[in-house]
C-alpha positions as CSV (number, residue, x, y, z in Angstrom):
1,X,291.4,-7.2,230.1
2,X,294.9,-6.6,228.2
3,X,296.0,-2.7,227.8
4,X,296.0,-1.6,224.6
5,X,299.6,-0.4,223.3
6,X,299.6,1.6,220.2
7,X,301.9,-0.1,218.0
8,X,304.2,3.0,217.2
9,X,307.0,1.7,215.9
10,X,305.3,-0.7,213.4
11,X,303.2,3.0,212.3
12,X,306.6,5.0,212.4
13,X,308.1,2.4,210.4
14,X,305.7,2.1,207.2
15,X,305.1,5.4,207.4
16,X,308.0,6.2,206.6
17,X,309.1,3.6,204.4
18,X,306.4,2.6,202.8
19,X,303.7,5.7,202.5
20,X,306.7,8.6,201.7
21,X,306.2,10.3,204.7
22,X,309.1,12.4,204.1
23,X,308.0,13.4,200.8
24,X,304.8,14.3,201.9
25,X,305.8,16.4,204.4
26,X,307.4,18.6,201.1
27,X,303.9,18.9,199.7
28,X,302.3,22.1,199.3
29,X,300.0,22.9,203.0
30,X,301.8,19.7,204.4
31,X,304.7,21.3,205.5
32,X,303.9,21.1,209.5
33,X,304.3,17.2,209.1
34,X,307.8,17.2,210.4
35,X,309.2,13.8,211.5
36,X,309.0,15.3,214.8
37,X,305.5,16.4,214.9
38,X,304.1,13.3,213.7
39,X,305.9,11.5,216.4
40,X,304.5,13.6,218.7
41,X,300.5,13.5,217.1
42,X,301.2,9.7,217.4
43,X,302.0,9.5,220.6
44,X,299.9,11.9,222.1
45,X,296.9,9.6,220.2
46,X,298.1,6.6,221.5
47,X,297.8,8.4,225.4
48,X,294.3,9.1,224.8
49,X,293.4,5.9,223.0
50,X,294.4,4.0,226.0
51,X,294.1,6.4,229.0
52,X,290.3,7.6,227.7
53,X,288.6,5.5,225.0
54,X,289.7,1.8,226.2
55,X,288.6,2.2,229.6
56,X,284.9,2.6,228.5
57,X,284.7,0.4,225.7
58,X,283.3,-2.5,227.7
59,X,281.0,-0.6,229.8
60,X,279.8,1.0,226.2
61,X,279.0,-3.0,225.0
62,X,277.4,-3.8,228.6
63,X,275.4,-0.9,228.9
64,X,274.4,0.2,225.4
65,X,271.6,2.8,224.4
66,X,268.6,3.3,225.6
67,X,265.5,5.2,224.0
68,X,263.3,6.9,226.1
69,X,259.7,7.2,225.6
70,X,260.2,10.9,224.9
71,X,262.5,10.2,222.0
72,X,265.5,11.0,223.6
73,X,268.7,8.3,223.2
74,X,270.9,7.5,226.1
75,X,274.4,6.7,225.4
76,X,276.7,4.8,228.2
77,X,278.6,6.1,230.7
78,X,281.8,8.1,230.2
79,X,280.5,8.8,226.4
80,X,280.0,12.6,227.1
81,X,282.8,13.2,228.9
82,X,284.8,11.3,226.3
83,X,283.3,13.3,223.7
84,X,283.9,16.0,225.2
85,X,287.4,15.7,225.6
86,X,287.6,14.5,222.4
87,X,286.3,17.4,220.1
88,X,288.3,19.7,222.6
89,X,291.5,18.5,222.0
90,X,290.8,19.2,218.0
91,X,291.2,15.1,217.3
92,X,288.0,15.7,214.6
93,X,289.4,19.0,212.3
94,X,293.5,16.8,212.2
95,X,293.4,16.6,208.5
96,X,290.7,18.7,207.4
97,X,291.5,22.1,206.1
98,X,292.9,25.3,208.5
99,X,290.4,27.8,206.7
100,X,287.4,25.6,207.9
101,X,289.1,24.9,211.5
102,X,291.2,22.2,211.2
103,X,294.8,20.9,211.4
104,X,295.5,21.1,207.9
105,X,297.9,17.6,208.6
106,X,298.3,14.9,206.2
107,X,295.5,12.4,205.6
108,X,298.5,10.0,206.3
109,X,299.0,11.0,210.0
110,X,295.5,10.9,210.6
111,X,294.7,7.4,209.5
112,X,297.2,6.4,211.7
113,X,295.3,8.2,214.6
114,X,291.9,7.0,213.9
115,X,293.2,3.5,213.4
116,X,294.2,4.0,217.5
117,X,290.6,4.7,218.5
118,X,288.9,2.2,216.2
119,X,291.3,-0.2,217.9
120,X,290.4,1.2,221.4
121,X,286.6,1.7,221.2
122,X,284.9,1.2,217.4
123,X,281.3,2.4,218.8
124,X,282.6,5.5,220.2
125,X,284.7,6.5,217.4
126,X,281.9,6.4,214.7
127,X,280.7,9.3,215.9
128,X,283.1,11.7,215.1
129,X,284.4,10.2,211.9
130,X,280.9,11.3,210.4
131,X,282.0,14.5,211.0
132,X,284.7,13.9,209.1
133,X,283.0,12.5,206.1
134,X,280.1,14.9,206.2
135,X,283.2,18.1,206.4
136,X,284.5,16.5,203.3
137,X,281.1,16.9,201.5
138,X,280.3,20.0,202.6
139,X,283.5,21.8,201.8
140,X,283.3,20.7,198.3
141,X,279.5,20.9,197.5
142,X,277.8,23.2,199.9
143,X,277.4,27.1,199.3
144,X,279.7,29.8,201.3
145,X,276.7,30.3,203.2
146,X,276.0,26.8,204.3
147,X,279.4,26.7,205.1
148,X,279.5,29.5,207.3
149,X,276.8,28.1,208.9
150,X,277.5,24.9,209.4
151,X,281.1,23.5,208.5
152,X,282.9,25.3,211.3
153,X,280.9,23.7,213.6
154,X,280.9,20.0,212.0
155,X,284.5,20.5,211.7
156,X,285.1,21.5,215.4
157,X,282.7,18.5,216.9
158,X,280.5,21.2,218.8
159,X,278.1,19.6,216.5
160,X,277.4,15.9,215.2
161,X,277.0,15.0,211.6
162,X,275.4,12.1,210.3
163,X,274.3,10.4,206.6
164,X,271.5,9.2,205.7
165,X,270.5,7.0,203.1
166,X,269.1,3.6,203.4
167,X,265.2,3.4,203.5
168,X,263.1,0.6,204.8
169,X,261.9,-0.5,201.2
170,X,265.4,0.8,199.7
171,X,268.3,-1.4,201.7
172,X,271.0,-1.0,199.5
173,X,269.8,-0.1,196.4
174,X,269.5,4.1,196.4
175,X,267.3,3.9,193.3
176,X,264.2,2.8,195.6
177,X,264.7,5.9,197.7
178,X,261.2,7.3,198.3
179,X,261.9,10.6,201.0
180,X,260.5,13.1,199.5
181,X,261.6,17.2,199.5
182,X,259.3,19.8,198.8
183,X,260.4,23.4,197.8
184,X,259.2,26.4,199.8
185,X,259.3,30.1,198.5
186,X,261.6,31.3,201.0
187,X,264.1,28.6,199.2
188,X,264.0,26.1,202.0
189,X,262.5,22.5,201.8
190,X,259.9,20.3,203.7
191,X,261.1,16.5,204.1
192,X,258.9,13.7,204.4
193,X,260.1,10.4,204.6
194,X,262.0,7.5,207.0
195,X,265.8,6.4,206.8
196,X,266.9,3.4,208.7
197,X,270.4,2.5,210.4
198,X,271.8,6.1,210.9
199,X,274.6,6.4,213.1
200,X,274.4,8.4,216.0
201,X,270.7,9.4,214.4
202,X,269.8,10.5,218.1
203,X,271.5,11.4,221.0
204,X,272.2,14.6,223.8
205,X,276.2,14.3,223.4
206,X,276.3,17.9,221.3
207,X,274.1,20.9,221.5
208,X,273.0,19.7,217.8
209,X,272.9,17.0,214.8
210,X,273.7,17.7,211.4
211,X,271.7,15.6,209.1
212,X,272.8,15.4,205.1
213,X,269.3,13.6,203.9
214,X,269.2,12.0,200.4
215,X,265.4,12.7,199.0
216,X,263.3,13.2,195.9
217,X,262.0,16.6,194.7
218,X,258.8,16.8,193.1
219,X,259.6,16.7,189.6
220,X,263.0,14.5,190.1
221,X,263.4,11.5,187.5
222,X,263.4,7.8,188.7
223,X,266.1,5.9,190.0
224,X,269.4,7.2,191.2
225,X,270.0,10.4,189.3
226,X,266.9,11.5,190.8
227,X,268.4,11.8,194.3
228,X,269.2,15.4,195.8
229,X,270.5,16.0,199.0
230,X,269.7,18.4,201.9
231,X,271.1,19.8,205.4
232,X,268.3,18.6,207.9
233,X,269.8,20.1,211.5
234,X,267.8,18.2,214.8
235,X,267.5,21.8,216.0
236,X,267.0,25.0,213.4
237,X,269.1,28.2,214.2
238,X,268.2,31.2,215.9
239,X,268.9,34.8,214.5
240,X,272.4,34.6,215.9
241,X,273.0,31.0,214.2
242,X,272.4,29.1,217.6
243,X,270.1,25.8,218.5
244,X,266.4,27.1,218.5
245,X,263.3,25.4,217.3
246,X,263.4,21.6,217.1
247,X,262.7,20.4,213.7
248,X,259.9,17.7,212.5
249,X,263.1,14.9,212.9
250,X,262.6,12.2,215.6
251,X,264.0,8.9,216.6
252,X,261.2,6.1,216.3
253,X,263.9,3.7,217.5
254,X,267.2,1.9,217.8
255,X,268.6,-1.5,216.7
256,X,269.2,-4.2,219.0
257,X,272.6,-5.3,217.3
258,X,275.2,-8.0,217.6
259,X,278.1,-5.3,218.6
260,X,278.9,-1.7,218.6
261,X,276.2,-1.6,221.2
262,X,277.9,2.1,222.2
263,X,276.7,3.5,218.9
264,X,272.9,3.7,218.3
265,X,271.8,3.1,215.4
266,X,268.6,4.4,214.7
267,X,265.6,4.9,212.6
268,X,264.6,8.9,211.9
269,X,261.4,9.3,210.1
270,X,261.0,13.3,209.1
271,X,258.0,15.4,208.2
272,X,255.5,13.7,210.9
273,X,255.0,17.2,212.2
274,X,254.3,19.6,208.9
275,X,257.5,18.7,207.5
276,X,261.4,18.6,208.2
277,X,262.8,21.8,207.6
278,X,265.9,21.1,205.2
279,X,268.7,23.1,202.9
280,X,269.4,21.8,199.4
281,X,273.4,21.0,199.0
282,X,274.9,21.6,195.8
283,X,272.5,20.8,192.1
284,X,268.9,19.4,192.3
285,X,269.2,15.6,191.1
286,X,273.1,15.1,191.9
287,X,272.7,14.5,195.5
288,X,274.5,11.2,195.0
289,X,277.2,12.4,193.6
290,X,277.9,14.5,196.5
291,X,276.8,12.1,199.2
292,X,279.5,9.6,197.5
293,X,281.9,12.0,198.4
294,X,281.3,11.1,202.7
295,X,280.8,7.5,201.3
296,X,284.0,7.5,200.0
297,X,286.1,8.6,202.9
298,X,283.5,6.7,205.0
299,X,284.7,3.5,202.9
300,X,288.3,4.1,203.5
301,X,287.7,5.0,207.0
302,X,285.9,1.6,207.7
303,X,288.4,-0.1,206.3
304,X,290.5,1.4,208.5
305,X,288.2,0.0,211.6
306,X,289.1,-3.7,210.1
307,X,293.0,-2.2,210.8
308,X,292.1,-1.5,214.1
309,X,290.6,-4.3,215.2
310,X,292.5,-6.9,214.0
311,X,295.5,-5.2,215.6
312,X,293.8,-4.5,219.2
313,X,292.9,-8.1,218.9
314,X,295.8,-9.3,218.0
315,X,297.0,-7.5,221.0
316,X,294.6,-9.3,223.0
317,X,295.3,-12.9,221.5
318,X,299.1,-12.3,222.4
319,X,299.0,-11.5,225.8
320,X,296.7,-14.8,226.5
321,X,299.3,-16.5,224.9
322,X,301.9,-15.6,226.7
323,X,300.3,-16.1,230.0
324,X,298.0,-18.9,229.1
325,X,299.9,-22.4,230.4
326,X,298.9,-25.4,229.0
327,X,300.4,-29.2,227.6
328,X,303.9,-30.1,226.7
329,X,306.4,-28.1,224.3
330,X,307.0,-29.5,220.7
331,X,310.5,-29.4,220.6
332,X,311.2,-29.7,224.0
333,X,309.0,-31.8,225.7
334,X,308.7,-29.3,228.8
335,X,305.2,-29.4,230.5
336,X,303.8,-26.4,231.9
337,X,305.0,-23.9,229.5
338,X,303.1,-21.3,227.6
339,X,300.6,-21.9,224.9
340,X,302.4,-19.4,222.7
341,X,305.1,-22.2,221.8
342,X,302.6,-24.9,220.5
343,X,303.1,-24.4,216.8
344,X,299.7,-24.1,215.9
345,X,299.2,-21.1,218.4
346,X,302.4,-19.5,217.2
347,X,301.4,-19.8,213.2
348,X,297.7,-18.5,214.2
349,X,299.8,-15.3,215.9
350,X,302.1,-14.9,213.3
351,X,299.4,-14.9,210.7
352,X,297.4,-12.5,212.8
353,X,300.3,-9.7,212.6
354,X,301.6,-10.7,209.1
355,X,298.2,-9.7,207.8
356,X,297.5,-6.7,210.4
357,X,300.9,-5.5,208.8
358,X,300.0,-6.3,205.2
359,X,296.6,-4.1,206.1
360,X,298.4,-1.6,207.7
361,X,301.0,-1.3,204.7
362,X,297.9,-0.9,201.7
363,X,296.2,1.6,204.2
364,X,298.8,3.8,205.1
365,X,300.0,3.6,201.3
366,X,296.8,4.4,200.2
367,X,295.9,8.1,202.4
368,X,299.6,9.1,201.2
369,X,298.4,8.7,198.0
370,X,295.7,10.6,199.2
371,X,297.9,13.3,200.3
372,X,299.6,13.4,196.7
373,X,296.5,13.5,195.1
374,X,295.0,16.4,196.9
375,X,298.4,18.5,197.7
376,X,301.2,17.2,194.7
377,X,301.6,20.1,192.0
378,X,302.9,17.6,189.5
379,X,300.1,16.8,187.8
380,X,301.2,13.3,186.6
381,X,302.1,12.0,190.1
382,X,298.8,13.4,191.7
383,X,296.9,11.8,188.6
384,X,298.3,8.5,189.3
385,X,297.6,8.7,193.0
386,X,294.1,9.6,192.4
387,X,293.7,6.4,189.5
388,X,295.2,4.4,191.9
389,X,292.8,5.1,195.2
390,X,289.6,4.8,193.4
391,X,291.2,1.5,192.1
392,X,291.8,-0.1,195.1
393,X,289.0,1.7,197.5
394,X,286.6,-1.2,197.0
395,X,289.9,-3.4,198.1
396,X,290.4,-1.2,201.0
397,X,287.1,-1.3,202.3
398,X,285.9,-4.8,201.0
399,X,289.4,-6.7,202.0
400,X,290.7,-5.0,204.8
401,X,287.2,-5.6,206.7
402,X,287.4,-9.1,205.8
403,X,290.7,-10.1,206.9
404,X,290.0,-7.8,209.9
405,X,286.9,-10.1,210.6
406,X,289.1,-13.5,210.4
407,X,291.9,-12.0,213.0
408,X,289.2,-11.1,215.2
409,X,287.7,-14.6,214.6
410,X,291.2,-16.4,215.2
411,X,291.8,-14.4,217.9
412,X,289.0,-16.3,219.5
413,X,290.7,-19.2,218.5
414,X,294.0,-18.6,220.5
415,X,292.0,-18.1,223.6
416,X,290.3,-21.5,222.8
417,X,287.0,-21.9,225.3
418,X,287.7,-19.2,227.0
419,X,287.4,-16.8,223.5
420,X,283.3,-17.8,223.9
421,X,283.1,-16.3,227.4
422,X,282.3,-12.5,227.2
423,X,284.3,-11.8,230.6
424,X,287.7,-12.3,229.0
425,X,286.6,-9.4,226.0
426,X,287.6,-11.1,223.1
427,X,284.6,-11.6,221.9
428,X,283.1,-8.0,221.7
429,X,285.7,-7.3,219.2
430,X,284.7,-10.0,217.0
431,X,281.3,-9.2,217.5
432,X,282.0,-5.0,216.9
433,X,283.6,-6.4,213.6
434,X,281.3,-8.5,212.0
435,X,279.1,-5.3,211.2
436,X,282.4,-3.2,209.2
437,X,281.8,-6.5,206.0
438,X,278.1,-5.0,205.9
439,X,277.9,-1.5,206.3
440,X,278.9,1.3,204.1
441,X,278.5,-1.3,201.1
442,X,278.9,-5.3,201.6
443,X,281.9,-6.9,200.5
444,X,279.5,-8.4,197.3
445,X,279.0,-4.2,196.7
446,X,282.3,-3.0,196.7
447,X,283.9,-6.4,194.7
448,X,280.9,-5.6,192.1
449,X,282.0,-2.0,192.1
450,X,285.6,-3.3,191.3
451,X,284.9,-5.0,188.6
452,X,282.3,-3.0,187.0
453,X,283.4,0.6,187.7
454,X,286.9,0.5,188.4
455,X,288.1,-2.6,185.8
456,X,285.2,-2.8,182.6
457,X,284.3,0.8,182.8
458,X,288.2,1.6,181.7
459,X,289.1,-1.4,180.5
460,X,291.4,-2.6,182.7
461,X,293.8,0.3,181.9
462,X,294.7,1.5,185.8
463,X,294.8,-2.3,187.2
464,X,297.0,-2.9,184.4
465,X,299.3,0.4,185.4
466,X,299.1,-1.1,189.1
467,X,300.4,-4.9,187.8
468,X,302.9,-3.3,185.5
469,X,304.0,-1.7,189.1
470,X,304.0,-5.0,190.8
471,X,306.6,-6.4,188.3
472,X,308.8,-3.6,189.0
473,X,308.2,-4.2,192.8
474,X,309.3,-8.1,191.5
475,X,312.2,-6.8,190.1
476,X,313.1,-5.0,193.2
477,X,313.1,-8.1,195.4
478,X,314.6,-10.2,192.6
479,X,317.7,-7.8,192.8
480,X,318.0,-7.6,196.6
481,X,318.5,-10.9,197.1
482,X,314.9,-11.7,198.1
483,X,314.4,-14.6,195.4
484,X,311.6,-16.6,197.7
485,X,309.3,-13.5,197.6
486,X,310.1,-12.6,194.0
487,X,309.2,-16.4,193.1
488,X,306.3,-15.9,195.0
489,X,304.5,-12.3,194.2
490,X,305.7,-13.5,190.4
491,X,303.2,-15.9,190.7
492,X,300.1,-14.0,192.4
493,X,301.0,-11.2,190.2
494,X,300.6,-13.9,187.2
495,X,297.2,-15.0,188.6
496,X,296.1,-11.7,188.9
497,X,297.2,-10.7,185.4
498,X,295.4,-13.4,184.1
499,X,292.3,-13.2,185.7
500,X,291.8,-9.9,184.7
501,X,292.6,-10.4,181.2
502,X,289.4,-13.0,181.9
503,X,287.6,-10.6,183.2
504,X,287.9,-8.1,180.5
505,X,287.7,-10.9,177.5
506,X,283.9,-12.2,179.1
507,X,282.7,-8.6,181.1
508,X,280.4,-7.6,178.1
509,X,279.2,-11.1,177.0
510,X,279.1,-13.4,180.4
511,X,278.5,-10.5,183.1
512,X,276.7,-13.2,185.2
513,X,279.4,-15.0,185.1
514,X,282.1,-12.3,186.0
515,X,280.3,-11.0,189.0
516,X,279.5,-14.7,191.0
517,X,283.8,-14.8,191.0
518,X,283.8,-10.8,191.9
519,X,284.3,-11.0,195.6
520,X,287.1,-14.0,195.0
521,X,288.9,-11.4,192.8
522,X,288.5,-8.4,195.3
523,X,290.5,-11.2,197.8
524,X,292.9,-12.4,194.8
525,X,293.9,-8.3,194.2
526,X,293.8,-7.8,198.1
527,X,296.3,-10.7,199.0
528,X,298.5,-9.3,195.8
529,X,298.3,-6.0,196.5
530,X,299.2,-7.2,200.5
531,X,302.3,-9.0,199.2
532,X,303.2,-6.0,197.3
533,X,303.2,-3.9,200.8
534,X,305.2,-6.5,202.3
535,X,308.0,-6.8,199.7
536,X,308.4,-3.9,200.0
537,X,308.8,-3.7,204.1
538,X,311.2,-6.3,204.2
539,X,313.2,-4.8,201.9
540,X,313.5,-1.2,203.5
541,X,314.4,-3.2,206.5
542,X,317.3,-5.3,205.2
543,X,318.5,-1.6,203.9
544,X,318.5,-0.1,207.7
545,X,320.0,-3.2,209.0
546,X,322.6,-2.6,206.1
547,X,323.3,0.6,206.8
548,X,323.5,0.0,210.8
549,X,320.6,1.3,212.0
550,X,317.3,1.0,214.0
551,X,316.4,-1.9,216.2
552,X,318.0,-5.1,214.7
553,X,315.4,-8.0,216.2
554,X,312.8,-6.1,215.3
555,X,313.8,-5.2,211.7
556,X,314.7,-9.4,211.4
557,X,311.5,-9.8,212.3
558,X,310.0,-7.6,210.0
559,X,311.9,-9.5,207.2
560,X,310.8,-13.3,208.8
561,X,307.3,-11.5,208.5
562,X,307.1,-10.9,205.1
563,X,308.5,-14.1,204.7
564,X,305.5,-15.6,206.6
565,X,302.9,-14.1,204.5
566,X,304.1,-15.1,201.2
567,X,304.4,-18.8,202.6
568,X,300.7,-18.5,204.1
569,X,298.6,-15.8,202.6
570,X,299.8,-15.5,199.2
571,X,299.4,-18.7,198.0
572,X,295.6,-18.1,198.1
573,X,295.7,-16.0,194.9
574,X,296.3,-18.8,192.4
575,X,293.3,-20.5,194.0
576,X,291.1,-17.4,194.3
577,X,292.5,-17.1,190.6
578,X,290.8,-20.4,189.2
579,X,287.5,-19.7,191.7
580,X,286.8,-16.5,189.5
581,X,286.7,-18.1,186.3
582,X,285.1,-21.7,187.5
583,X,282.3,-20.0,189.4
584,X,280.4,-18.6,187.0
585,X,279.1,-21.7,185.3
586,X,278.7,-23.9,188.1
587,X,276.0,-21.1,189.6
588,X,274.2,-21.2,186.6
589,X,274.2,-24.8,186.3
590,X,272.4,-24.5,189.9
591,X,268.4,-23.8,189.6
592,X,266.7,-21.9,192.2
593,X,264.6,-25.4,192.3
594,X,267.1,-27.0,193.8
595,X,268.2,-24.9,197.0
């Protein structure tokens, strides 16, 4: 097993650099992000990744859950203790609000963090970034009561908090939700119904679990704005707000799954009993709207766990690399020399980190515009950050999980035979990443959502605010003396601009059409938008090794990077390009007959 080392410097770095970290810092309720504290949040993170959460990540994939007859889960060893620690040290409240129990930091610094235990253990680390998601609902949607009762405690970890959604019938589309919710006339509700693949559904780690349920009341209209949502706790409170009576919610299983084995993921069916006693959040019939808001930061977040991954195995592929010995040097000749200088290994490792950076750069870019959105008091800039992460949320969830999947995948690759045998570890992280393409919306979902919600509904009007950005971000490299990447975003940006003028002149008229190329443009905007990232990295480190300063190899081998993924990665857009607007016709011209 290799030891995972949080990759501080390359966080630090685009931080800085790339997300503003300076100038979020200045934000309104931001100010505690100091330079200094972040460093120390960073590093502090890294200690716990590697000193608590990487040490049981195996034993969580070999040992797995377990569901009694009884209905209880059992989670591996070291999960409690982990937890434990975990909630204690505040890890779960870092960038929520300081009136609710949190940190109050910015969403920035905390990405960062969580991609450290995604990279470390992905099943563990689901659990609390529900918490996170479900703290974000509540504090916008639930009543001062609710959240009396119940944030504090979501926000703290002393609790668990889950979503639930998908039905057996239902899969992915909401409209087929049949759960039910029946008023009472003490202004509660009774909830009959089952939801599958629930996160952490079931378990003894915390005292209780906080379910938000989507469900139907009585007279609710079909389909999707008939959807209301409701607090269902495992256990209802006492008079003094404690764990009392458990309610009519039980586990009726748990997935056998490819990876995340850690996590259960199990099926609740409520009401079996009388009824599941449950608390209506927010208006009757807009439960969606306010379940979107966990689905959203759960979106972001897994894309986040595609970061993670990708970088831990990257880590992983490295280190076999360096060790691994095996044939005769290129250049050389030299027999018994490392694998890491056959060139194929070498370009496999290099496009490994080119595109964990070029994730890393969108993603960190992306929560500060987060941060501006939520904390900027000039309207304009936090209006344009806002346009700009509902644009490119599908992106970060659909793309990053993607190329997260394929460094995992080539990770394998490096290690060659050995990558299939589960005692060198490579493998669980493929396998714990194969899920992260599915869940929380496939990558077909959130490239239909792009194209549909965030490009037709507007008319292209924010991507085309975004491209016009990308030709100023040409400019820049064109005037710095970068003329191979100009030449090169100049060209994805071109593809991209013409695609979606494509996409806008056929949306109404040959929808069909537009949606079979809609996951080739969610990889034609991602690789862009990447490039983008990466102009702009190795031009802040040509400045600092202008001005003197920093580590010089590592800020040449920033530049070399960037380099690396305009020669490999971007290319693909002008391809992806022509896929969009060629695949269309050639479905249709395919009959079901003929599969």
């Amino acid at each position: 097993m290799t030891d995972y080392q949080a990759p501080l410097r390359d966080m630090q770095f685009l931080m800085k650099t790339l997300a503003g970290l300076d100038d979020i810092a200045r934000l309104p309720g931001c100010e505690e992000a100091s330079e200094d504290l972040v460093n120390a949040v960073l590093e502090e993170a890294g200690k716990f990744a590697a000193g608590v959460l990487a040490p049981i990540n195996r034993q969580g994939d070999l040992q797995g859950c377990r569901l009694t007859e009884d209905g209880r889960v059992i989670t591996p060893d070291g999960w409690a203790e982990a937890y434990k620690q975990f909630a204690e040290a505040g890890w779960i409240g870092l960038s929520l609000p300081v009136e609710h129990g949190g940190q109050g930091l910015p969403k920035l610094l905390s990405t960062a963090v969580w991609e450290m235990w995604f990279s470390t253990n992905m099943a563990f680390t689901m659990l609390p970034q529900l918490n996170v998601g479900q703290a974000e609902a509540l504090q916008i949607a639930a009543s001062d009561e609710q959240k009396a009762l119940w944030l504090g405690k979501v926000v703290s970890g002393e609790w668990a908090a889950t979503m639930n959604l998908t039905e057996p019938q239902a899969g992915s589309d909401l409209a087929a939700t049949r759960c039910r919710a029946e008023p009472r006339e003490d202004g509660s509700y009774r909830l009959f119904g089952q939801k599958i693949f629930i996160s952490y559904g079931e378990h003894e780690l915390t005292p209780n679990i906080v379910h938000l349920v989507l469900a139907r009341l009585p007279d609710a209209p079909a389909g999707v704005k008939g959807l209301s949502l409701f607090i269902v706790p495992k256990y209802l409170l006492d008079a003094d707000g404690q764990p009392g009576v458990k309610n009519d919610v039980r586990c009726i299983s748990i997935e056998h799954k490819m990876g995340i084995h850690g996590s259960p993921t199990c099926t609740l069916s409520y009401g079996d009993a009388g009824g599941a006693v449950g608390w209506l959040v927010g208006q009757p019939n807009r439960g969606l709207e306010t379940m979107f808001i966990m689905m959203n930061e759960a979106r972001f977040g897994v894309g986040v766990q595609g970061l993670g991954l990708g970088e831990r195995a990257y880590q992983y592929a490295l280190a076999y690399a360096r060790e691994r010995v095996q044939g005769r040097d290129a250049v050389s000749g030299e027999a018994g020399r490392p694998i890491i200088h056959h060139p194929d290994v070498k370009r496999m490792l290099l496009g490994m980190r080119a595109r964990v950076m070029a994730m890393r750069g969108l993603l960190y870019t992306a929560a500060g515009w987060f941060d501006i959105a939520h904390h900027s008091p000039d309207a304009a800039a936090a209006g344009k950050a806002r346009r700009y992460v509902d644009l490119l949320m599908p992106v970060a969830k659909g793309w990053c999980t993607e190329v997260g999947n394929d460094v995992c995948d080539e990770a394998i690759q490096v290690f060659g035979g050995m990558g299939f045998v589960e005692e060198t570890g490579i493998a669980q992280f493929f396998r714990d990443a194969r899920i992260i393409t599915i869940y929380e919306g496939t990558t077909g979902i959130q490239a239909n959502d792009l194209i549909g919600r965030k490009i037709l509904r507007e008319n292209g009007e924010t991507l085309r605010e975004l491209i016009a950005e990308l030709r100023e971000g040409l400019a820049l490299l064109r005037g710095n003396d970068f003329t191979l990447l100009a030449d090169g975003l100049d060209v994805g940006v071109a593809a991209l601009e013409g695609t979606t003028d494509w996409i806008l002149a056929n949306g109404k008229t040959r929808l069909a059409d537009v949606l079979a190329g809609a996951v080739p443009f969610l990889h034609l905007l991602g690789s862009v938008v990447g490039a983008w990232q990466m102009g702009r990295m190795a031009q802040a480190a040509r400045l600092q090794l202008a001005a003197g300063e920093g580590d010089a190899t590592y800020l040449r081998s920033l530049v070399e990077l960037a380099h690396f993924y305009f020669a490999t990665v971007l290319p693909e857009a002008a391809a992806r390009a022509q896929t969009v607007q060629t695949a269309g016709p050639a479905l249709s011209a395919f009959s079901e007959a003929a599969f």
